[in-house]
Residue, then its C-alpha position, 0 to 999 in steps of 0.5 A: x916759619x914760611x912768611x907765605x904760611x902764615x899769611x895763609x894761615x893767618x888771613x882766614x882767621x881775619x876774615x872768620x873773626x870779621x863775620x858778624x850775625x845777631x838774629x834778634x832784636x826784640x825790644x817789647x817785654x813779652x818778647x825780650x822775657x821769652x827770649x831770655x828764660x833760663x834753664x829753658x829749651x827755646x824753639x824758634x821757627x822763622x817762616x817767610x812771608x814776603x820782602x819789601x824793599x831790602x827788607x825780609x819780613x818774617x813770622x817767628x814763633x817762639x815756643x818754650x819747650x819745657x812748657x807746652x802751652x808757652x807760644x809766641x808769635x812776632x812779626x820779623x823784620x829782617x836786614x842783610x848787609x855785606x862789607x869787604x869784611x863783615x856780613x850782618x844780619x839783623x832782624x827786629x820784631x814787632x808783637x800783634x798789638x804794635x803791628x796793628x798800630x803801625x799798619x792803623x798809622x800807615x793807612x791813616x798816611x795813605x789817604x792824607x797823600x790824597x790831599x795836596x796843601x799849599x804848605x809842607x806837610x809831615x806825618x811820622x809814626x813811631x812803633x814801641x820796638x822803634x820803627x819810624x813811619x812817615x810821610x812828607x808833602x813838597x808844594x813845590x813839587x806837589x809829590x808826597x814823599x814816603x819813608x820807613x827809619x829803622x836805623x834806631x835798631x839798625x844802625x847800617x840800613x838808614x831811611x827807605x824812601x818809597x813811592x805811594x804805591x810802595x806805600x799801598x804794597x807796603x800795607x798790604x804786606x803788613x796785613x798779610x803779617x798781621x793774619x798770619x800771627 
């Protein structure tokens, strides 16, 4: 056969094969139960709500239609990450109760940035579904530090540091979240 055929034929194989997705993580129980019934018919709608930093964040409802009054709402946090030879998408999801605890913690960091002690400070909230929120304090420098950790769910996204004022936005959106489930 053509060498040049082959390499024709045989690259977009590679590059098809290199292509990766996985939509959902869902750690909670109710979430992970929903998501795995059998002999089910699974509708799953994705609504956006608004973006924050390379975060999509997303209302997903889950409607079991074999069962017309099985319904269930998550918030969706969503990651897109590309490589010369692979996308992934990955989204995590948080049920209302944990959403409300995360946002209760990141208002509590909030007001702590208004304070500026003379030693270094660390506040870290950690959700069921495995996001990490937190905030240090630098004397040094006298700034507050930030910071949200999904990359115990996603292993490519790391630490996202941010500013207060990100931090307020940030609150806000997850507000915003919070009516809408």
């Amino acid at each position: 056969m053509n060498q040049n055929l082959i390499g024709k034929l045989f690259l977009p194989v590679l590059f098809i094969a290199g292509i990766q997705s996985v939509d959902a993580q869902f750690k909670t129980n109710e979430a992970k139960e929903f998501n795995s019934k059998k002999e089910r018919l699974i509708e799953k709608e994705i609504i956006e709500i608004g973006n924050f930093k390379d975060l999509s964040f997303q209302k997903i409802i889950m409607k079991d239609l074999t069962e017309e009054a099985s319904t269930l709402n998550l918030l969706g946090i969503m990651s897109f990450h590309e490589t010369f030879n692979s996308i992934s998408k990955r989204t995590i999801t948080l049920e209302k109760e944990d959403l409300v605890k995360l946002i209760d913690a990141a208002e509590q960091i909030e007001k702590k940035s208004n304070a500026k002690p003379k030693n270094e400070v660390k506040y870290k909230y950690l959700t069921q579904s495995g996001i990490e929120i937190g905030s240090y304090y630098n004397p040094t420098s006298q700034i507050w530090g930030n910071y949200l950790d999904l990359s115990s769910r996603i292993s490519h996204l790391g630490i996202i540091k941010f500013s207060r004022n990100e931090l307020i936005e940030l609150i806000q959106l997850l507000k915003s979240a919070e009516s809408q489930l």
